[in-house]
C-alpha positions in Angstrom: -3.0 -43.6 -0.7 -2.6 -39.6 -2.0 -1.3 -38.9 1.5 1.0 -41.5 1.9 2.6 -40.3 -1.2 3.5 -36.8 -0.2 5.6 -38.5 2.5 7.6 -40.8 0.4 10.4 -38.7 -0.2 10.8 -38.1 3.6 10.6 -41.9 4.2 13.0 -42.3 1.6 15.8 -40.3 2.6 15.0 -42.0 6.5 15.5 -45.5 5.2 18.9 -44.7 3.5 20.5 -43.0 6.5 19.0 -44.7 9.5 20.8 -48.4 9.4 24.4 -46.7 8.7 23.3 -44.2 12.2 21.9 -47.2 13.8 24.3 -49.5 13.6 27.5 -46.6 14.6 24.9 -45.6 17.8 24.2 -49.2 19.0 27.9 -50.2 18.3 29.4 -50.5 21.6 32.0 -47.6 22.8 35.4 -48.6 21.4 38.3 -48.9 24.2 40.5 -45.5 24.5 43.0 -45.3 21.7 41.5 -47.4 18.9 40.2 -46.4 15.9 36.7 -46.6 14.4 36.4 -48.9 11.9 36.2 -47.7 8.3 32.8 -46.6 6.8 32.2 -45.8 3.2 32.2 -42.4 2.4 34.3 -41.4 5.0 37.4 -39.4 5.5 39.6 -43.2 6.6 39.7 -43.4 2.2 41.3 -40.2 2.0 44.6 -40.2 3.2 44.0 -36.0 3.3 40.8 -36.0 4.6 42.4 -38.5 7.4 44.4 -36.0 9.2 42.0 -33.3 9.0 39.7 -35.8 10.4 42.2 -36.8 13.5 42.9 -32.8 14.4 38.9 -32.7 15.0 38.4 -34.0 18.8 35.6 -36.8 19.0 32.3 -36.3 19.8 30.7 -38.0 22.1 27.2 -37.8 23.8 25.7 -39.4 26.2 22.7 -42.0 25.7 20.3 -39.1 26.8 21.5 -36.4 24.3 21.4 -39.4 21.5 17.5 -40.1 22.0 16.7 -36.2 22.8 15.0 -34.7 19.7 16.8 -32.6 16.7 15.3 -29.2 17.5 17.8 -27.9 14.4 17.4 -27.6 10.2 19.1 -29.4 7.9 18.0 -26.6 5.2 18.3 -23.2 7.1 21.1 -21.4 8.9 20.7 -20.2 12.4 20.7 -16.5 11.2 18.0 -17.4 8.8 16.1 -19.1 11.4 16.2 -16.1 13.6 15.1 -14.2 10.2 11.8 -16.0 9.6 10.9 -16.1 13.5 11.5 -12.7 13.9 9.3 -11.8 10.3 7.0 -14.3 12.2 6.3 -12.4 15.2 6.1 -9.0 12.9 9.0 -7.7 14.5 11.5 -7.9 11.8 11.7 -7.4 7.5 11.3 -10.9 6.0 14.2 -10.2 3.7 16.2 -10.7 6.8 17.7 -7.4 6.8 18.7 -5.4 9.4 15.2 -4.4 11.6 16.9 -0.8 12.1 16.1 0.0 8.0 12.0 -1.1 8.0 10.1 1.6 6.9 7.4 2.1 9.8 4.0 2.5 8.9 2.5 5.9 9.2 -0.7 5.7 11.8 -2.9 8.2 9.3 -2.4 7.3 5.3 -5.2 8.7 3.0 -5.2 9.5 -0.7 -6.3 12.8 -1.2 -7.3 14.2 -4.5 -6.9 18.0 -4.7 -8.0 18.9 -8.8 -7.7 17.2 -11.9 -6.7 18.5 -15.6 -7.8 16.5 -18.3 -6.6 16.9 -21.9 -6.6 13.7 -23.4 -5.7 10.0 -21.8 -2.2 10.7 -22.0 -2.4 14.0 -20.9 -3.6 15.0 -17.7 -2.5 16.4 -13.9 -3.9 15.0 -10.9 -2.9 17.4 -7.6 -2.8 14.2 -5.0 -1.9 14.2 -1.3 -0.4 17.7 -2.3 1.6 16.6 -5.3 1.4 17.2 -8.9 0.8 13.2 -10.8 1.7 13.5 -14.4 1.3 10.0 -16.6 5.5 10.9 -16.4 5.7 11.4 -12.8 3.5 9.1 -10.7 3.8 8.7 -7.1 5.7 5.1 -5.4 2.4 3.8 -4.2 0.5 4.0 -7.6 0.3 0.9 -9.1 -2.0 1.7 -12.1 -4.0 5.0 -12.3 -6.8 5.9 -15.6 -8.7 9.1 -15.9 -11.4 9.2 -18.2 -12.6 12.5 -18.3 -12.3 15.5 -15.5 -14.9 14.3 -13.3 -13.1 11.2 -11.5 -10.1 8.5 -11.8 -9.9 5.4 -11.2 -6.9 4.5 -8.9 -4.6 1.1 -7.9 -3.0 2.5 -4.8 -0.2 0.2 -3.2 -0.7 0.6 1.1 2.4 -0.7 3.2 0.4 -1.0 6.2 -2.2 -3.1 4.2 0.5 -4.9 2.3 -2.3 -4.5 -0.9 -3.3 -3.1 -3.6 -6.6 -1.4 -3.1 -8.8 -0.5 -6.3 -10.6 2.8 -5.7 -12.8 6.0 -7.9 -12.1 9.2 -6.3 -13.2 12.5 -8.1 -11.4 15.9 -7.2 -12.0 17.4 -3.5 -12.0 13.8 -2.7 -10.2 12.1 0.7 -9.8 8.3 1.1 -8.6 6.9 4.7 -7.1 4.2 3.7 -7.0 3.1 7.5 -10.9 3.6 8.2 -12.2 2.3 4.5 -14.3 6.1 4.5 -14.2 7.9 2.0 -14.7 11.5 2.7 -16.5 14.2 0.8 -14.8 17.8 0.4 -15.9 21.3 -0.3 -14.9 22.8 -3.3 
């Protein structure tokens, strides 16, 4: 019954449109010149509405293009479409902005931990990736960083290429390739 349910809505909304659509496609073609009769809800109760209506030319479609399927969204503009195909195929931002502004992902991205000055928790340097991190001046990618003492930090480093957060302990003289997983040992 559960997954009968999760249609209902759907089934809904068919059963109040189709016998209004049903009845105008199986209605047989009017003669040229005559008018269509009257259906609730449409513009023939607004006089306005009307004569807008009348500038439009008709539609018409053959019996093929009636039973051919609706390839189109009720929900979703054709831009927007485009948008999520394109974010789909990885080619494109799934913001829909313009594909010219992505930021590319760089092929070698490591954190790299050069020394570390510890004072007290709130007080501390870390030379990373050849910057000076302060608990004032942190880098873009950092999402949460705790040193402990001078001997190592623990690190939540945001990677674009990853599209994650990664949870690492580095100490100084430290390098993590973040494309590889390795972290590599360095010299002092």
């Amino acid at each position: 019954m559960g997954k009968y349910m999760k249609s209902l809505p759907a089934l809904l909304l068919l059963c109040s449109v189709l016998p209004g659509l049903a009845s105008y496609a199986q209605a047989p073609p009017l003669p040229p010149g005559a008018n269509p009769p009257a259906i609730a809800g449409t513009p023939g109760e607004n006089p306005s509405a009307a004569s807008a209506a009348e500038a439009l030319p008709p539609i018409t479609l053959t019996p093929e293009e009636m039973k051919a399927p609706f390839h189109g969204s009720f929900f979703l503009t054709p831009a927007e479409i485009a948008a999520i195909k394109m974010a789909l195929a990885g080619s494109g931002s799934a913001m829909g902005g313009d594909i010219s502004a992505v930021i590319p992902v760089p092929p070698h991205r490591v954190i790299s931990v050069s020394g570390l000055l510890y004072r007290s928790p709130k007080d501390w340097i870390v030379w990373m990736n050849g910057q000076k991190v302060t608990p004032e001046n942190l880098l873009p990618e950092i999402v949460d960083i705790k040193i402990d003492s001078s001997s190592h930090m623990k690190l939540k480093w945001y990677d674009i290429g990853l599209d994650k957060v990664i949870a690492i302990t580095l100490r100084p003289h430290q390098t993590y390739d973040i494309v590889t997983g390795v972290l590599l040992p360095g010299t002092e």
